[in-house]
C-alpha positions as CSV (number, residue, x, y, z in Angstrom):
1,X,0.0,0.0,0.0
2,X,1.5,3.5,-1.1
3,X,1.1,6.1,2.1
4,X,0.0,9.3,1.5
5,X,-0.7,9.9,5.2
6,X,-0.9,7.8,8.2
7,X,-3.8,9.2,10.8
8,X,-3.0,7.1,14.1
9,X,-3.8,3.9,11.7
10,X,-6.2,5.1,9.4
11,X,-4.0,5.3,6.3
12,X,-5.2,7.7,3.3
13,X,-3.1,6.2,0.2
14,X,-1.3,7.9,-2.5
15,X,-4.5,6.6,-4.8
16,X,-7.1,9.2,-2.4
17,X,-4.5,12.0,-1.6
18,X,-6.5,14.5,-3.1
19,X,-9.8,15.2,-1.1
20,X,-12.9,14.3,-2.8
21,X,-14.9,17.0,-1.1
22,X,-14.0,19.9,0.7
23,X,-16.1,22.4,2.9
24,X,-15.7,25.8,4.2
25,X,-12.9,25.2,6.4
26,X,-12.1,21.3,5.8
27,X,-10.8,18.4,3.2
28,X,-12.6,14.9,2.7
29,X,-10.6,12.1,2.3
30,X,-11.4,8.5,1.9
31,X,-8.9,6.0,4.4
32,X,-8.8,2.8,5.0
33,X,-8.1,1.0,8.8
34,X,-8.6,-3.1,8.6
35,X,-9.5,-3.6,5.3
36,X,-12.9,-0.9,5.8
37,X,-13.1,2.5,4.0
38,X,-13.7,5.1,6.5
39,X,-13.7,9.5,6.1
40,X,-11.1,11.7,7.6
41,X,-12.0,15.0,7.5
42,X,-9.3,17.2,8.5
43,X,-8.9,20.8,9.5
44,X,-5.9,23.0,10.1
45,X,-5.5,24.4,13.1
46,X,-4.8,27.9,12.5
47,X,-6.6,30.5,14.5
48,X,-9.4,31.1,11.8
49,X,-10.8,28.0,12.5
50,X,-10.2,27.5,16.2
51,X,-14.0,27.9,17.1
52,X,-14.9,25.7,14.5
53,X,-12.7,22.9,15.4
54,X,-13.8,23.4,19.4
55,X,-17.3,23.0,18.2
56,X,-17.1,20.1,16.5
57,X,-14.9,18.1,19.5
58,X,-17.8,19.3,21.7
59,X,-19.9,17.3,19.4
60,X,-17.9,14.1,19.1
61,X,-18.4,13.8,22.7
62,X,-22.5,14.7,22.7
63,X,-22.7,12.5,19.9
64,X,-21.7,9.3,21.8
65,X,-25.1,9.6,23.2
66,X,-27.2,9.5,20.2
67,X,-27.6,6.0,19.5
68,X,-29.3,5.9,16.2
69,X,-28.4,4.6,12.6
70,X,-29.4,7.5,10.6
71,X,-26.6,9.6,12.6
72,X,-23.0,9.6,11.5
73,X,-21.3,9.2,14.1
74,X,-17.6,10.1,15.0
75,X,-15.2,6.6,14.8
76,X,-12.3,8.9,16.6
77,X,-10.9,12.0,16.6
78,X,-7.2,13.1,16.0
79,X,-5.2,15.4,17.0
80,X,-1.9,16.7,15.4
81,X,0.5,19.6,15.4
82,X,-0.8,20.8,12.0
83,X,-4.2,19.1,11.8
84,X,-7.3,18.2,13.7
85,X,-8.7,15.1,12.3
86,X,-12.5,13.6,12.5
87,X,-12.8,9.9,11.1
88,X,-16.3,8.7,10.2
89,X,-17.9,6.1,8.8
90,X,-17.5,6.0,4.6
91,X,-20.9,5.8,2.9
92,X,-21.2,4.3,-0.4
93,X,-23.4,6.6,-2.6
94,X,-23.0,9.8,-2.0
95,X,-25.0,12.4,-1.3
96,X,-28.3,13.4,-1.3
97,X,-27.5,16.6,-3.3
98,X,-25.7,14.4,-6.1
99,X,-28.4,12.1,-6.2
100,X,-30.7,14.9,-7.0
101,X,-28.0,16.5,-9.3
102,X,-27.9,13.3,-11.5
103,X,-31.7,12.5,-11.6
104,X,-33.1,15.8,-10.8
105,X,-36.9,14.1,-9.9
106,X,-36.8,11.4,-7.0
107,X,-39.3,8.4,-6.8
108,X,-42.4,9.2,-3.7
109,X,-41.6,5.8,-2.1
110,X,-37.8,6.1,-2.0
111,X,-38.6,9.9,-0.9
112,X,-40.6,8.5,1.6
113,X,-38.1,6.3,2.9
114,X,-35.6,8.8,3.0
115,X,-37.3,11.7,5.0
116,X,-38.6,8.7,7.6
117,X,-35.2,8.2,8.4
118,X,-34.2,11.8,8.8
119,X,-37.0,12.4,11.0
120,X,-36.2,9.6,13.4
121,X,-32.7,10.9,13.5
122,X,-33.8,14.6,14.0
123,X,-36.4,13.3,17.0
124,X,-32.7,11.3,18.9
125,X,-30.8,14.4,18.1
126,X,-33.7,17.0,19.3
127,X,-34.5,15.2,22.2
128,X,-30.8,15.2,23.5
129,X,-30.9,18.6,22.7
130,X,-28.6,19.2,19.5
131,X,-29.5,21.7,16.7
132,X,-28.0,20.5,13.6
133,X,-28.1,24.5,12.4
134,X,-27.0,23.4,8.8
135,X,-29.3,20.3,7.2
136,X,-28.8,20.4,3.4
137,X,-29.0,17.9,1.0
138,X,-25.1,17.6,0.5
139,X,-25.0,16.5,4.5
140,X,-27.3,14.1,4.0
141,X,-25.4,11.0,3.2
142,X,-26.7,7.6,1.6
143,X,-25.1,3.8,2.0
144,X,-26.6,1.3,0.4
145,X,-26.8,-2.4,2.4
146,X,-29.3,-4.3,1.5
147,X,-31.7,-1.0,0.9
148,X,-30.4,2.7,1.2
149,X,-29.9,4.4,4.3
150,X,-30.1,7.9,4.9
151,X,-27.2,9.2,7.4
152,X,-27.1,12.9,8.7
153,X,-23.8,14.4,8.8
154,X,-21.5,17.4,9.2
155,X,-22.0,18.4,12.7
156,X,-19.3,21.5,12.5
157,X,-22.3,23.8,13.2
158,X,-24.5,21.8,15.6
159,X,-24.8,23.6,19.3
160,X,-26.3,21.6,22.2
161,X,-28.1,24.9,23.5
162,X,-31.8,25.1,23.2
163,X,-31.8,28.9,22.0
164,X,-28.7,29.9,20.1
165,X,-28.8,32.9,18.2
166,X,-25.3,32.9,16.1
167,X,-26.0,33.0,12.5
168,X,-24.2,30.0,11.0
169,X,-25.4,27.8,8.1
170,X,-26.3,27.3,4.5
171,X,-28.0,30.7,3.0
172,X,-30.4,28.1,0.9
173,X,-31.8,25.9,3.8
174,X,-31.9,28.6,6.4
175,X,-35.0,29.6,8.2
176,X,-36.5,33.2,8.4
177,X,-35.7,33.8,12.3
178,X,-32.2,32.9,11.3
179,X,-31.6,35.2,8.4
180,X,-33.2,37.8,10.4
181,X,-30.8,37.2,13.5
182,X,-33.2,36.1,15.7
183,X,-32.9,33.8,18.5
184,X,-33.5,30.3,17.2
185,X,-34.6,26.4,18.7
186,X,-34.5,22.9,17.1
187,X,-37.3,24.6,14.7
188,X,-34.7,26.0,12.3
189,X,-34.0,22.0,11.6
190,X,-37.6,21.6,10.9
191,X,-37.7,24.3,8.3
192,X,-34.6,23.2,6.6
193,X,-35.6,19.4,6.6
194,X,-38.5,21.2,4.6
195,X,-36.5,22.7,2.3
196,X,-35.0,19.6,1.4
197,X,-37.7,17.6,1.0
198,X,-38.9,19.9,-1.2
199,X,-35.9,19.3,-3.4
200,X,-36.2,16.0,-3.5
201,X,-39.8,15.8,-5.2
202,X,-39.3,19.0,-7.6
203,X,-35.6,19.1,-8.3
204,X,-34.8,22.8,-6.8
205,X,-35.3,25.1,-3.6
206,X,-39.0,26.9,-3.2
207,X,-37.0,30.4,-2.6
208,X,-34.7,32.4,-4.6
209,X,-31.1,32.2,-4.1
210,X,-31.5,36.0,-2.6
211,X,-33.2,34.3,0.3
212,X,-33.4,37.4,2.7
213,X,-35.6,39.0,0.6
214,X,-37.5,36.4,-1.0
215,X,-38.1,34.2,2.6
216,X,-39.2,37.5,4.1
217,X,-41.8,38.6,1.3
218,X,-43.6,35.4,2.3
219,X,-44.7,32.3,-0.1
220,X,-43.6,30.2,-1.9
221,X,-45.0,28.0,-4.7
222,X,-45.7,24.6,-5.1
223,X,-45.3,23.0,-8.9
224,X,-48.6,21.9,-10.2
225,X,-46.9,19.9,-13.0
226,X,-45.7,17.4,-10.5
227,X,-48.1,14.3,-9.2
228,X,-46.6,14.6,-5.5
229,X,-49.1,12.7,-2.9
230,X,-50.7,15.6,-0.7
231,X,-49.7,14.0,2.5
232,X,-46.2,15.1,1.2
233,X,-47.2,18.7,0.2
234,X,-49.0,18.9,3.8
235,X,-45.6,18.0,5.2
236,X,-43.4,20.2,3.4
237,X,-46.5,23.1,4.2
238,X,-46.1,22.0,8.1
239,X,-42.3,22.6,7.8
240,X,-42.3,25.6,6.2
241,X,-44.3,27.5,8.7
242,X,-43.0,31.3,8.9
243,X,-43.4,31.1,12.5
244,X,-41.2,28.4,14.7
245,X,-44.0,27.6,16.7
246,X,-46.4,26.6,14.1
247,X,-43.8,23.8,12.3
248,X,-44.2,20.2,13.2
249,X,-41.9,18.8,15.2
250,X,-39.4,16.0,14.4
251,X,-41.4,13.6,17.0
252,X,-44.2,14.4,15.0
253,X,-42.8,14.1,11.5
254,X,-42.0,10.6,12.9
255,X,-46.2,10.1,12.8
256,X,-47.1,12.2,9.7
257,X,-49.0,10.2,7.1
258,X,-46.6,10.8,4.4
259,X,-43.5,9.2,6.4
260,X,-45.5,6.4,8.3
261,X,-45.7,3.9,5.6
262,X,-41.8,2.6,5.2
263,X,-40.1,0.0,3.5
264,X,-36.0,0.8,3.1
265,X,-36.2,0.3,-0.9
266,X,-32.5,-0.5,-3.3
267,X,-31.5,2.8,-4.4
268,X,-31.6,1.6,-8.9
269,X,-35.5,1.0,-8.0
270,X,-36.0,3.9,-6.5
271,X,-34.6,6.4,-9.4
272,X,-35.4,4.4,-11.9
273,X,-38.7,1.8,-11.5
């Protein structure tokens, strides 16, 4: 095996020394430990992203709580001169945000299947509490095992505090209070689990990519050229309340009609039966 970089055993080869994704202030790279594929995402620690990286290791350890498949969860953490270093698991198709990308309309049952998963994860992270503050469909990851699984990821912004009014996130999943610097719950997850769902069934976002101005003009409009089941339009309406207080919760997303009839499906009949 050629070494690119040994992480305290988990080795990134020549073959994956470039990083197949990289964020705001990290690098993904695929490494292997034991003959299994795992993700290092590393960081360097240079002042600009001290907060960032304290945030995150305050999450590894909250994390070890949440016992729940649909949750990445943090294999180890490492800590360098240079770097810090979080290894997760590897999953094995992607995103959601590619998957979109590539077939730009999803199948309602594999839709289904999907958001049920995210809303059990959301009701174990909620009830800890975490706020994820940045759900978008490139952090939701999928691995296929005998049916596709729907893992959420990227915890870099998540906060344990049950009112946290910093103003951190994605500009096209982000919820009104947010982008008006309000104080924010667990409710800004709801409206950006909304968001995405409405990506999945119509291929792009229900606001303008000038969000402050389009979110806060109120409305949004949903595609009559689609056949989307109306328990699924109710949902995305119940997430995508203006006010916090009126979204559904993730416990009861977990009951809604549209998610409560689940069978994990394989991913090539989902996009293309």
């Amino acid at each position: 095996m050629d070494v690119y970089r040994d992480l305290d055993g988990y080795i990134i080869t020549k073959e994956n020394s470039k990083p197949f994704a990289k964020g705001a202030y990290g690098s993904i790279y695929k490494c292997e430990k034991d003959n299994q594929v795992f993700v290092a995402k590393i960081i360097q620690n240079v002042p600009k992203f001290k907060d960032i990286i304290e945030a995150e290791k305050k999450m590894v350890k909250q994390l070890k709580r949440v016992k729940c498949k649909y949750i990445l969860f943090y294999e180890k953490l490492i800590e360098k001169k240079d770097i810090t270093c979080f290894i997760t698991k590897y999953c094995n198709k992607g995103t959601l945000e590619t998957l979109i990308n590539e077939e730009k309309f999803l199948k309602i049952p594999f839709i289904r299947s999907i958001f049920n998963q995210m809303a059990i994860g959301l009701k174990e992270l909620h009830s800890i509490p975490i706020i994820h503050r940045d759900i978008k469909p490139a952090n939701i990851f999928l691995h296929e095992d005998k049916g596709i699984i729907a893992v959420l990821a990227d915890f870099g912004f998540s906060t344990n505090k049950e009112v946290a009014s910093t103003i951190l996130g994605t500009p096209i999943t982000m919820s009104p209070e947010l982008m008006n610097n309000q104080l924010t719950d667990s409710k800004i997850d709801i409206w950006a689990i909304g968001i995405v769902l409405y990506n999945a069934c119509f291929g792009t976002f229900p606001f303008e990519k000038a969000l402050a101005k389009s979110i806060t003009k109120g409305g949004y409009m949903i595609p009559q050229y689609f056949v989307v089941a109306k328990e699924c339009i109710e949902l995305i309406e119940l997430c995508l309340q203006d006010e916090p207080k009126d979204r559904i919760s993730a416990s009861e997303m977990t009951d809604h009609p549209f998610l409560k009839v689940i069978k994990i499906i394989n991913l090539y009949r989902a996009i293309k039966a």
